[in-house]
C-alpha positions in Angstrom: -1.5 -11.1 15.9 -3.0 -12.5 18.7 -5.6 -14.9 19.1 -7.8 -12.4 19.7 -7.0 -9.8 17.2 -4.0 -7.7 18.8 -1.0 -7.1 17.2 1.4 -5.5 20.7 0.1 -5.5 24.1 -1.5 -2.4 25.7 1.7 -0.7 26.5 3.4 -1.9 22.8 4.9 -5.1 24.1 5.5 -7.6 21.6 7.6 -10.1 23.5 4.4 -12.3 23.4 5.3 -13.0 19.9 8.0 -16.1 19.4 10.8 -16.3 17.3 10.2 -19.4 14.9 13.8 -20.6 14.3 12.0 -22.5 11.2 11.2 -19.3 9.3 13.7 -18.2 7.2 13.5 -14.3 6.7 15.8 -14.2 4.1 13.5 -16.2 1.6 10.3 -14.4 2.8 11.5 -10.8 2.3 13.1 -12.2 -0.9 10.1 -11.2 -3.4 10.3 -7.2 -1.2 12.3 -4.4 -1.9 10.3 -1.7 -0.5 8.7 -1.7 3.4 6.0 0.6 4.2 5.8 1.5 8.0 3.8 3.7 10.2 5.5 6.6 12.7 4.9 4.1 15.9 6.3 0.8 14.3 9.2 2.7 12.7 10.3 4.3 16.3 9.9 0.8 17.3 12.1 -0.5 15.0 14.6 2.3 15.1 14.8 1.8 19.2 15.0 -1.9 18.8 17.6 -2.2 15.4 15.3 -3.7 13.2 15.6 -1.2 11.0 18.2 -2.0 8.6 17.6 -5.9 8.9 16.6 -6.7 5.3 17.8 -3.6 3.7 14.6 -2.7 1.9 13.9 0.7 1.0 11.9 2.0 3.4 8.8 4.6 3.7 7.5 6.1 6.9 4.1 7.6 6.7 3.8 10.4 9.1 2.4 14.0 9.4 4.9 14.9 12.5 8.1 13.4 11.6 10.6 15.5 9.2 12.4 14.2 6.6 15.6 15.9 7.4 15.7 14.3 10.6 15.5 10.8 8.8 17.9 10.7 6.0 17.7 6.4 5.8 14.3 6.6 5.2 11.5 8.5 3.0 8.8 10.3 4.8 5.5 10.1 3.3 2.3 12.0 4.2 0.0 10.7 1.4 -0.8 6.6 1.5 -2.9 6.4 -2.0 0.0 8.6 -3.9 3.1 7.3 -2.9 1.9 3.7 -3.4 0.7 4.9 -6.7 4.2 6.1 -7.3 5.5 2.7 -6.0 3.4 1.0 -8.3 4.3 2.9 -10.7 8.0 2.1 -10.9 9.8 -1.6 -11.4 10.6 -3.4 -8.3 9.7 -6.4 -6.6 6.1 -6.2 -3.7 5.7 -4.1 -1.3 5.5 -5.0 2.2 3.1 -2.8 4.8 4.1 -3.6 8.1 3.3 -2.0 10.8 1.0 -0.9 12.2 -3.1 -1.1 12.6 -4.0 2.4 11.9 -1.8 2.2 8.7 -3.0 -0.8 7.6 -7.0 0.4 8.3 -5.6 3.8 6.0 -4.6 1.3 3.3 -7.9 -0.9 3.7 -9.9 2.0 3.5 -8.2 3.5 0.1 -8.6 -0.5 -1.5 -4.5 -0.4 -1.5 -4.2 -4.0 -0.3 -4.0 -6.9 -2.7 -2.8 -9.7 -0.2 -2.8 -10.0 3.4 0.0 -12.3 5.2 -1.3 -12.7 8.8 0.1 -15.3 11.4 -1.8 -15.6 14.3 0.0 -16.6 17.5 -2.1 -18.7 20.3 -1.9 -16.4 22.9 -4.9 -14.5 24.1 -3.9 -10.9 25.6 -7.4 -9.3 26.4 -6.0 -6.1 25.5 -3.6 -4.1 23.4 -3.3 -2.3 19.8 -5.9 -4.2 17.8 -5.3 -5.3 13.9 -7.9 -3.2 12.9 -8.7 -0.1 15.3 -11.0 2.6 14.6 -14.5 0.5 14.2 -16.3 -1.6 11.4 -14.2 -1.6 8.2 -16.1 -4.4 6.1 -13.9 -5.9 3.4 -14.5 -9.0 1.7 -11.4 -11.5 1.4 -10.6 -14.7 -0.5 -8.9 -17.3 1.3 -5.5 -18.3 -0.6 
């Protein structure tokens, strides 16, 4: 995210965000199997090719799209149940990414055990906040 708090711009730029060649994104999806995305980030990824990068199974919470129309992914409608499910089953983590108004959805439910955040030193003044929607307190240990 941004300095100050945005993870895209205010038209859903991210080109703001740099490419570390220093990461390697092989080892840090190593401990995933499963990506959880919102509608926006998905059609993101799905304009952009991202989506089949790491080939992780891969849920898209949504209320409009159908699943028939998306037969490389699984479209979910209910956060708590389907991680529940996820849970449920052996596997490696899951990874949420993407974007703030999922992530508040899972905050609120308490269906967040770590949060990964890098924050790149670029102040934007506006865009799509971390966390929109207004106060969500949560208490967090540093790790």
């Amino acid at each position: 995210m941004s300095l100050d708090g945005f993870i895209a711009g205010p038209k859903g730029e991210y080109d703001w965000i740099p490419m570390d060649p220093e990461i390697d994104f092989v080892e840090l999806f190593k401990d995933f199997d499963t990506i959880l995305m919102g509608r926006k980030s998905y059609e993101v990824a799905q304009r952009d090719g991202h989506l089949d990068m790491y080939q992780l199974k891969t849920f898209v919470f949504s209320s409009s799209l159908r699943q028939e129309d998306h037969p490389k992914v699984t479209i979910a409608r209910d956060p708590a149940a389907t991680v529940r499910e996820l849970r449920s089953q052996p596997g490696k983590d899951l990874w949420l990414f993407g974007g703030g108004e999922l992530l508040r959805s899972f905050m609120a439910r308490h269906l967040v055990d770590q949060l990964g955040i890098a924050v790149v030193p670029v102040l934007l003044g506006a865009g799509l906040p971390l966390l929109p929607g207004g106060p969500l307190k949560t208490k967090l240990t540093v790790v």
